[in-house]
C-alpha positions in Angstrom: -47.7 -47.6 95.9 -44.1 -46.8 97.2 -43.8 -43.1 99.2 -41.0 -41.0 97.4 -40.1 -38.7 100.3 -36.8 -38.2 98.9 -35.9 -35.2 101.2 -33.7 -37.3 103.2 -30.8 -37.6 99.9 -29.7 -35.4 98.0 -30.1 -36.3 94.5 -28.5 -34.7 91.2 -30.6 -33.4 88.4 -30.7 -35.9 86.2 -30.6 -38.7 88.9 -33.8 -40.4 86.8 -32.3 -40.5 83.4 -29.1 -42.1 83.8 -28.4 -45.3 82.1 -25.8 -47.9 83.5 -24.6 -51.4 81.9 -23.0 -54.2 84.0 -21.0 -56.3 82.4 -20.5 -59.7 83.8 -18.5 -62.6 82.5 -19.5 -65.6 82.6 -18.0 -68.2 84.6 -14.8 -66.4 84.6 -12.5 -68.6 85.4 -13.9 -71.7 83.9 -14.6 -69.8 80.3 -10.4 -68.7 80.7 -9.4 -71.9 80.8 -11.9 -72.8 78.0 -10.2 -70.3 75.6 -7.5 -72.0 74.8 -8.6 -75.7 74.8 -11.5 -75.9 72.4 -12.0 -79.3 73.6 -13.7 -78.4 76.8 -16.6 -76.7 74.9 -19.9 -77.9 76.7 -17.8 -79.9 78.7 -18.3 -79.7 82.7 -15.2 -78.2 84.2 -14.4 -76.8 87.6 -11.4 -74.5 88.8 -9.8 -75.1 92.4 -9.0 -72.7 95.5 -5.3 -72.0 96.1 -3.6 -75.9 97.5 -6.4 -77.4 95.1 -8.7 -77.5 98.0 -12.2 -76.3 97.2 -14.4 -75.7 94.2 -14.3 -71.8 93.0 -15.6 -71.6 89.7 -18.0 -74.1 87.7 -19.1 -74.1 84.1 -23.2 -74.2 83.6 -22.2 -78.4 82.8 -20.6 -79.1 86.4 -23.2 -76.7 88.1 -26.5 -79.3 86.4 -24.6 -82.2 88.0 -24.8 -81.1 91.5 -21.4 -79.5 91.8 -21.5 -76.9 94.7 -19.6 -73.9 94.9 -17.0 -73.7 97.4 -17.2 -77.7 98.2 -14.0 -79.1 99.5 -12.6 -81.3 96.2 -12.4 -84.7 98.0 -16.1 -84.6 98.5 -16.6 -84.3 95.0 -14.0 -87.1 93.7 -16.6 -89.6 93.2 -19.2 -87.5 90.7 -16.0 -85.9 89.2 -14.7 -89.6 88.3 -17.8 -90.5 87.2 -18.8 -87.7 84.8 -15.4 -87.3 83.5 -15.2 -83.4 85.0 -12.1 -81.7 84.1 -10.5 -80.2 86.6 -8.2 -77.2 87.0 -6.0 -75.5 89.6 -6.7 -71.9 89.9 -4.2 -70.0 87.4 -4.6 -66.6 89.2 -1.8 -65.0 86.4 -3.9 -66.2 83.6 -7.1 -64.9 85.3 -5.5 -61.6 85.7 -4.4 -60.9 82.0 -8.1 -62.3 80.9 -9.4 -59.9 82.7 -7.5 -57.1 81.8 -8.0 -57.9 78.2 -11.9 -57.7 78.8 -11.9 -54.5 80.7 -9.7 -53.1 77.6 -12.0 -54.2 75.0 -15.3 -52.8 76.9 -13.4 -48.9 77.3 -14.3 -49.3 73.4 -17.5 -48.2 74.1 -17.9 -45.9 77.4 -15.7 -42.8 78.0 -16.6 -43.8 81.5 -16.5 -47.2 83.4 -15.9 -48.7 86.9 -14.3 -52.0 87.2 -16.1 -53.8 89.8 -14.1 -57.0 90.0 -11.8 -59.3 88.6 -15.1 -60.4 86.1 -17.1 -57.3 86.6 -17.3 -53.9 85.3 -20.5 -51.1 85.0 -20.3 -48.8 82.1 -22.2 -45.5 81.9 -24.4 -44.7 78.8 -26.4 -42.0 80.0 -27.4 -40.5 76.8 -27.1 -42.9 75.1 -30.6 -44.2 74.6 -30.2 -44.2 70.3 -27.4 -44.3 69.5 -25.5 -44.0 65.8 -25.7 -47.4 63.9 -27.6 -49.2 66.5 -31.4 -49.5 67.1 -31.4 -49.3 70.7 -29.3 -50.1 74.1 -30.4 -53.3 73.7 -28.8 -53.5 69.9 -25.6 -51.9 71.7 -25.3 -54.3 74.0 -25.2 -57.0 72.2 -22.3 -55.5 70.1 -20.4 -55.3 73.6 -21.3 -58.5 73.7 -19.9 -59.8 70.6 -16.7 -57.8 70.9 -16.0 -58.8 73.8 -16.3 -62.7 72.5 -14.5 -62.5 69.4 -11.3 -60.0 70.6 -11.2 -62.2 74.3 -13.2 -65.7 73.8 -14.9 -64.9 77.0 -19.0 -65.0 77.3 -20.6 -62.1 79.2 -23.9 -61.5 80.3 -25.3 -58.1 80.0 -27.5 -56.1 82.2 -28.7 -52.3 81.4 -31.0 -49.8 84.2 -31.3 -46.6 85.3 -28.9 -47.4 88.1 -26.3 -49.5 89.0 -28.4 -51.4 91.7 -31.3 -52.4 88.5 -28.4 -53.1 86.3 -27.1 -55.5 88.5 -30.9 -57.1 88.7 -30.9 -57.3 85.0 -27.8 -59.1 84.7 -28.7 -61.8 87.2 -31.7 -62.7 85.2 -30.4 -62.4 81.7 -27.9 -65.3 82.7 -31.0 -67.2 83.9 -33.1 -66.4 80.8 -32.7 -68.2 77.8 -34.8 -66.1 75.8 -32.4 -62.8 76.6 -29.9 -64.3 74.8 -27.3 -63.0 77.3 -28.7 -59.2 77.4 -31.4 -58.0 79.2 -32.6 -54.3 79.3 -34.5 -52.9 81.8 -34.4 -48.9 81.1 -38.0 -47.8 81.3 -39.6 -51.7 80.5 -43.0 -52.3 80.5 -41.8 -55.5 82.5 -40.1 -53.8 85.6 -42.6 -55.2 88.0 -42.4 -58.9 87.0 -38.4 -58.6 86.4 -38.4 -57.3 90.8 -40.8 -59.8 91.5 -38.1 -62.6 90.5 -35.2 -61.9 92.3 -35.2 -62.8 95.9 -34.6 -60.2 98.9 -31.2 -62.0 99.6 -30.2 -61.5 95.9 -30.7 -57.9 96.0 -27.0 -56.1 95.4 -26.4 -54.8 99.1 -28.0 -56.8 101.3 -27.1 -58.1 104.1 -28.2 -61.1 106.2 -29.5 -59.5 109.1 -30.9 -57.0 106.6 -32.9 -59.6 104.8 -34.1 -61.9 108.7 -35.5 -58.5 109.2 -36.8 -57.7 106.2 -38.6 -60.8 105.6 -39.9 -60.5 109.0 -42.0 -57.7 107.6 -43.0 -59.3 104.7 -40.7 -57.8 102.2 -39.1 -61.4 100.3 -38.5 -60.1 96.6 -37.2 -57.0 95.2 -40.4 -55.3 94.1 -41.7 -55.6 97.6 -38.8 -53.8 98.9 -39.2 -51.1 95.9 -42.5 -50.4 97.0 -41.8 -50.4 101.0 -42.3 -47.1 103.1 -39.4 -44.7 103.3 -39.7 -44.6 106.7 -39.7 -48.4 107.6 -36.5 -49.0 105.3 -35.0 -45.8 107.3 -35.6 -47.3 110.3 -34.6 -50.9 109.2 -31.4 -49.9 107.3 -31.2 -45.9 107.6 -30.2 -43.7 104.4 -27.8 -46.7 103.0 -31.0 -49.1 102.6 -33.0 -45.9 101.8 -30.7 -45.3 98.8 -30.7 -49.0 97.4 -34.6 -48.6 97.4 -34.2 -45.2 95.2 -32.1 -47.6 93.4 -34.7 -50.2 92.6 -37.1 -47.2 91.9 -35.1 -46.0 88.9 -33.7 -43.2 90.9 -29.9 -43.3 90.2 -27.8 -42.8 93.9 -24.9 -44.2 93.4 -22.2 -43.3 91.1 -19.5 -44.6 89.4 -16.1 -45.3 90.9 -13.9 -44.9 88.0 -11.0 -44.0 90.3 -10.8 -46.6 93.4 -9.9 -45.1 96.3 -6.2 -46.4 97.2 -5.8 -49.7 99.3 -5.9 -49.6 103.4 -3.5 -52.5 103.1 -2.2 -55.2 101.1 -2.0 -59.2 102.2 -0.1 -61.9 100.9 -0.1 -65.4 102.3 -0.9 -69.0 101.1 -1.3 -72.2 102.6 1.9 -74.8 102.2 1.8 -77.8 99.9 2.8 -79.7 103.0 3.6 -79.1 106.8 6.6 -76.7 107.8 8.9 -77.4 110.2 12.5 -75.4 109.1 13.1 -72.2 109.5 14.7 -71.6 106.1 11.5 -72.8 104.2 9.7 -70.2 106.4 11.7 -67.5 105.3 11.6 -68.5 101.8 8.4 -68.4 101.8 7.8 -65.0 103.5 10.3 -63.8 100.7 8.4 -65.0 98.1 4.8 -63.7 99.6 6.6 -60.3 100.1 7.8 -59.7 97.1 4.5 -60.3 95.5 3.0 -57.8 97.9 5.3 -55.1 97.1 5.0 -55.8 93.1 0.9 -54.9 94.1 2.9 -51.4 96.0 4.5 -50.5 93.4 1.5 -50.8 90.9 -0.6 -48.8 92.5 2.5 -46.4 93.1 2.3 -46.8 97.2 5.0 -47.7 100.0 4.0 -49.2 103.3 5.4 -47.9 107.0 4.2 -51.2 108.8 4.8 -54.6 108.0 3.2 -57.7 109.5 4.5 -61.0 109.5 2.7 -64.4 110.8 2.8 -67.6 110.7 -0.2 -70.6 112.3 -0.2 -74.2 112.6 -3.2 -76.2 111.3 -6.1 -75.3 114.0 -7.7 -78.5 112.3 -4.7 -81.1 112.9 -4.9 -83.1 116.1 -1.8 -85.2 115.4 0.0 -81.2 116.2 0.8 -78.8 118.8 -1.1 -75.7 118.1 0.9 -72.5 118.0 0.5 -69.3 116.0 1.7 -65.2 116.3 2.8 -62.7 114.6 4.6 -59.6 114.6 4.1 -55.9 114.1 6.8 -54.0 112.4 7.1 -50.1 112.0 9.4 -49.3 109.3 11.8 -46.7 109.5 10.7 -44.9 106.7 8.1 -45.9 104.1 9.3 -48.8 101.7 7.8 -50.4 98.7 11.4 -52.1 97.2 12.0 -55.6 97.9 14.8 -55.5 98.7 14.0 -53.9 102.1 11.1 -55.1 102.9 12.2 -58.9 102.3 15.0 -57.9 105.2 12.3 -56.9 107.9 9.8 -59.9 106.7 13.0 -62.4 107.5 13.9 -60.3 110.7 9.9 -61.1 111.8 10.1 -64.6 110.8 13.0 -65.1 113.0 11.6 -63.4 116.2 8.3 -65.6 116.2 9.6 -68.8 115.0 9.4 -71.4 117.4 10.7 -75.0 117.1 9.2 -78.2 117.0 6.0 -77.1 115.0 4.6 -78.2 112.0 3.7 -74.8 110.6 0.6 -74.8 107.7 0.8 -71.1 106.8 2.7 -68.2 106.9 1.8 -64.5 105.2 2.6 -60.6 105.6 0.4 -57.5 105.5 1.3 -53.9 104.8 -0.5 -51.3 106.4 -0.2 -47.6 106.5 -0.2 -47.0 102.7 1.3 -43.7 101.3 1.9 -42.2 98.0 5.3 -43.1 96.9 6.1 -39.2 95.9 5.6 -38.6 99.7 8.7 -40.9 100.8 11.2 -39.5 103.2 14.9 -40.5 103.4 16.2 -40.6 106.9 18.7 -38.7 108.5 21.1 -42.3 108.9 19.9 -43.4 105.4 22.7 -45.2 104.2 22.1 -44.6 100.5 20.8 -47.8 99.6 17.6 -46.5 98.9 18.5 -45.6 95.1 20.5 -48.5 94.2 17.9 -51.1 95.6 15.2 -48.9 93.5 17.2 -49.1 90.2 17.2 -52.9 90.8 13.6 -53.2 91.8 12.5 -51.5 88.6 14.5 -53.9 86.2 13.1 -56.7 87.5 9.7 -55.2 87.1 10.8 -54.7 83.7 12.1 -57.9 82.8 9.2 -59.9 84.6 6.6 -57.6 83.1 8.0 -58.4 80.1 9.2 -62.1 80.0 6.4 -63.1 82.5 6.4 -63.1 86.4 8.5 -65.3 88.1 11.7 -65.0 85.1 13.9 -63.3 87.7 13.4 -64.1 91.3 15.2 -63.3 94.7 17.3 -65.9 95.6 16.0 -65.8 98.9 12.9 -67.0 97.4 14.5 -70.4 96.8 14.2 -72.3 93.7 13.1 -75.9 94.5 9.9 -74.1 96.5 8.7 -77.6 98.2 6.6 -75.5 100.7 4.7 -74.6 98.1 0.7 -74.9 97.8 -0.8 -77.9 95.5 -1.4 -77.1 91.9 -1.7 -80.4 90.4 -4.0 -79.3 87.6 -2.3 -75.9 86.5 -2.8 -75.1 83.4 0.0 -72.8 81.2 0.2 -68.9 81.5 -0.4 -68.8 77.6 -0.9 -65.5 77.7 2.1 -63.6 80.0 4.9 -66.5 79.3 7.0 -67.5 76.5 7.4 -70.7 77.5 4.0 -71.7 78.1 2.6 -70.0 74.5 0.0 -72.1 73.0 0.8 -74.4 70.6 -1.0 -74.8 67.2 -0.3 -78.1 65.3 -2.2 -79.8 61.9 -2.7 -82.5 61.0 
C-alpha cells in the first residue's frame, strides 16, 4: 500500500471531497467541420497544419485506416486517394468560434470552470454529488453531454474525479470505452484500481519523458503503480511537483482551478509562405498582416507590448538556396498595442534585416514585455497620434468583430496576398461571415 506522508504539501480541508469534470471534445477540429456538412457523418476526414502540410486532426474513420497524427500530407496521398478521405485545411476562425460556443454552453452548469484548451475545459462540481433532477454525476454528465450536442453539434467525452489529474484519466478511457457511452465517472468507484491499471505511465497528465525512462526504470509502467509508489522515491524522482500528481491519482485534490489565466509572457505571429519570398514588399506585407493579428490578441486580453521582434529564415531544408536568417529586437518607445504603430516598427525591422538575393520561406513577429493597457504612458515628444490611431483601431475591431475578420484590412497588408500559406481545402467561416453563411436548399 501507498505511504500518505503528506506533510510535505499543504492541503486544504476538503482537499478529499472535491469533485472535477473534464470536458473534452472530440476530435475537435474534424467534428467542426462535420457540423455543417451532414454528409461527412462516419466518413473519414482529416484537417491540415497551416500551408496544408501535415495531418492535425483525424476523425475515429481516418485514425482505423492507419492515418497518423502529425504525418506530412504527401505521405498520405495514396491511402487518402484510395479511401476517398476528405480532406480539409485548418479553418483556425471557425475552430475559434466552435469553441467559444462550447465553453458558453458548459458555464450552464458550473459557477466555476477553467478552460484548458481550444477543446478542453474542467468544471468544478464539488458538492454536487445529488444533485436536483438528476440521479447522480454520472446522470449530470450526460446532460452536459447532450447539451453540448444539440446547442453546438460537437461530441464530447466526459470524465468526473476527485481531482483534475483522475478526471483527466477518466476522460481518456471513456473515449476508448464503448460501454461508457462517452461518460465515465470515477468519484469514489469500486473500479479505481483496474481504471489506473489501464493507462500507461506516459499517458499520465504531467509527465514527462525523462520522468517516465526513469520511472519505468523502477518498475512503475501504469498509473496505479505510480499511485501506490513511496513518497519518498517520487520526491526524489520528481520532488513535490511529481509528489502532488501522485496525491492526485490518490484522490487527494492539489491542484486548483485556473478560472483566471495568468496574462500572456508574449504573443507570436508568423506563418510559413505559400511559396518562396524574394521582394521586399511581400515581406512587409506580410509582417503587416502577421502584426496586426498579434495586436487584435493585445487588445483582447487588454495588454500593450514595449518590445517587438521581427524575423525572417530561409528554408533550412532547401538545398537548391543560400541559407540566411535574423532577426531584430525592438524596444518601443512607450508601450503599444494599436496597429497602427506597431505595423510602422514591424516594417522598420523588416527593412534593417532584409537581405537580397534570398528566397525567404517565413517571416513572423513577437511581442514581449506585456503590460496592462491602463498602465500606458505617453511620452514627453508624443506627438498626439496616440488618440487618433486608438479611435481608428477600435472601429475596425468593431466592424471586423462584427462583419467577420478580415472585412477591413490595412492596406499595407496588401490585397492579392500571393505570399500567402496553402489552403487548398478551406472550408467557409459559416459561423463569423456573412458571406460564407450556410446555405440550406430543398429539393
Amino acid at each position: 500500500m501507498f505511504s500518505t506522508t503528506t506533510t510535505a504539501i499543504t492541503l486544504p480541508p476538503d482537499a478529499r471531497n472535491r469533485c472535477f469534470t473534464l470536458v473534452d471534445c472530440n476530435n475537435f477540429y474534424a467534428s467542426c467541420e462535420r457540423v455543417f456538412d451532414p454528409k461527412l457523418k462516419k466518413q473519414p476526414v482529416i484537417v491540415l497544419s497551416n500551408n496544408d502540410g501535415c495531418i492535425v486532426a483525424r476523425s475515429e474513420e481516418a485514425k482505423a485506416l492507419g492515418i497518423g497524427m502529425g504525418e506530412p500530407f504527401f505521405r498520405c496521398r495514396d491511402i487518402i486517394e484510395k479511401h476517398g478521405i476528405h480532406v480539409f485545411s485548418s479553418n483556425y476562425t471557425l475552430y475559434g468560434n466552435m469553441s467559444e460556443r462550447v465553453m458558453n454552453t458548459l458555464t450552464q452548469f458550473t459557477l466555476e470552470m477553467e478552460i484548458y484548451s481550444i477543446d478542453e475545459a474542467f468544471l468544478d462540481l464539488s458538492g454536487c454529488d445529488h444533485l436536483d433532477k438528476h440521479g447522480d454525476l454520472t446522470e449530470y454528465a450526460r446532460t452536459i453531454r447532450a447539451t453540448v450536442r444539440q446547442w453546438t453539434g460537437i461530441p464530447v467525452s466526459i470524465g468526473i474525479g476527485r481531482t483534475k489529474t483522475l478526471a483527466k484519466v477518466a476522460n481518456r478511457l471513456a473515449k476508448k470505452s464503448a460501454r461508457a457511452m462517452g461518460v465515465l465517472n470515477l468519484v469514489d468507484s469500486p473500479y479505481m484500481d483496474k481504471a489506473l491499471e489501464r493507462v500507461c505511465i506516459a499517458d499520465v497528465w504531467g509527465i514527462g519523458r525523462r520522468s517516465v525512462k526513469k520511472l519505468k526504470e523502477k518498475g512503475v509502467t501504469n498509473a496505479r503503480q505510480l499511485r501506490d509508489i513511496d513518497d519518498r522515491l517520487i520526491r526524489k524522482q520528481m520532488g513535490i511537483v511529481g509528489l502532488r500528481l501522485v496525491y492526485e491519482l490518490r484522490g487527494i485534490s492539489c491542484l486548483s482551478l485556473e478560472t483566471c489565466p495568468p496574462p500572456r509572457k508574449g504573443i507570436m505571429s508568423s506563418r510559413s509562405f505559400g511559396r518562396k519570398v524574394e521582394s521586399p514588399e511581400e515581406l512587409k506585407e506580410a509582417v503587416t498582416a502577421y502584426v496586426t493579428k498579434a495586436a487584435v490578441k493585445l487588445r483582447e486580453q487588454n495588454l500593450a507590448a514595449q518590445v517587438l521582434t521581427v524575423f525572417l529564415t530561409t528554408n533550412p531544408y532547401s538545398r537548391d538556396d543560400g541559407q540566411y536568417s535574423n532577426s531584430i529586437v525592438l524596444h518601443l518607445p512607450t508601450a503599444i498595442n494599436n496597429t497602427v504603430e506597431l505595423i510602422r516598427y514591424a516594417v522598420q525591422g523588416i527593412e534593417r534585416i532584409f537581405k537580397k538575393g534570398f528566397r525567404y520561406k517565413k517571416a513572423g513577429v513577437m511581442l514581449d514585455e506585456l503590460i496592462p493597457a491602463g498602465q500606458i504612458q505617453t511620452t514627453l515628444f508624443d506627438r498626439g497620434n496616440a488618440g487618433r490611431n486608438k479611435k481608428l483601431t477600435e472601429v475596425i475591431d468593431m466592424v471586423n468583430d462584427i462583419m467577420g475578420s478580415g472585412t477591413l484590412k490595412y492596406a499595407a497588408q496588401g490585397s492579392a496576398q500571393p505570399w500567402s500559406g496553402k489552403c487548398k481545402n478551406l472550408s467557409p467561416r459559416y459561423t463569423t461571415n456573412w458571406k460564407e453563411l450556410l446555405t440550406v436548399s430543398a429539393d
